[in-house]
N, C-alpha and C positions, 0 to 999 in steps of 0.2 A: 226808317219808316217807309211806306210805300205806298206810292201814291195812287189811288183808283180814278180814272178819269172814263167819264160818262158818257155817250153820244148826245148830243145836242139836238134837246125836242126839236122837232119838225123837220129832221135831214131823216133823209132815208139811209140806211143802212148801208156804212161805208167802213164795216169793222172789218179787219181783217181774218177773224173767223169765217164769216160769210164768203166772202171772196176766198177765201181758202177751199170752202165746202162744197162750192160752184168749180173751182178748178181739178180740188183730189177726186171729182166724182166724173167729171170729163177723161181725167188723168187713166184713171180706172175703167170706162168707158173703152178709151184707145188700147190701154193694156190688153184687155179679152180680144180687142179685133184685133190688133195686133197678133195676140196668141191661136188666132183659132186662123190666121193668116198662114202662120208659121208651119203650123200643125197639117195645113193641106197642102201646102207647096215646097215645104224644105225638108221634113222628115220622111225617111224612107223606112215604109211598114214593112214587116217579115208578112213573107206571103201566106197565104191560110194554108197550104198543105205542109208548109215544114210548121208552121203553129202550130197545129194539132198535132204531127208527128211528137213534137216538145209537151204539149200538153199530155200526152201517153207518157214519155219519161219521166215527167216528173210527178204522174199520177203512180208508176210502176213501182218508186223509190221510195214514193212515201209512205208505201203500203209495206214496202220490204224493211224499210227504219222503224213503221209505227209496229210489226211482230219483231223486230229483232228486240227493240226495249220493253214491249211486253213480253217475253220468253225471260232478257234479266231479268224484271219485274220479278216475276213466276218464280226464278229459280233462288235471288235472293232475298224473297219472301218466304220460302222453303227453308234456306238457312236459315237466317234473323228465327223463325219459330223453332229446327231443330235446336240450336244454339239456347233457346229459354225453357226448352224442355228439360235441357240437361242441366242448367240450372237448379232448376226445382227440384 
């Protein structure tokens, strides 16, 4: 059996929920500044002209991957239909 025990009319709230809810939200609070501490004084950003440079590669490759599999596409769509023509 398990037992529920109640706070006691007229104390103020001394549940450990509460105080928990007061601390994880401090806690959360320090995390962001914490992270957004981190983010401007220890990480080292790639500069904006090799960025863009990289931004062209990988715009150049996706456009040479997204025709190379629409060409399969194309051609064994071409099959698969001659293959059911000969079928018939």
């Amino acid at each position: 059996m398990v037992e529920h025990w109640s706070p006691k009319p007229g104390v103020g709230s001394s549940s450990l929920s509460t105080r928990a809810k007061k601390q994880s939200m401090s806690t959360i609070i320090d995390y962001i500044r914490d992270s957004f501490e981190e983010l401007r004084n220890n990480v080292s950003w790639t500069p904006r002209v090799e960025l863009q440079r990289l931004v062209i590669v990988v715009l150049v490759f996706s456009v040479i991957f997204s025709l190379a599999i629409w060409g399969a596409d194309t051609v064994l769509s071409e099959v698969v239909g001659f293959y059911f023509q000969l079928i018939n």
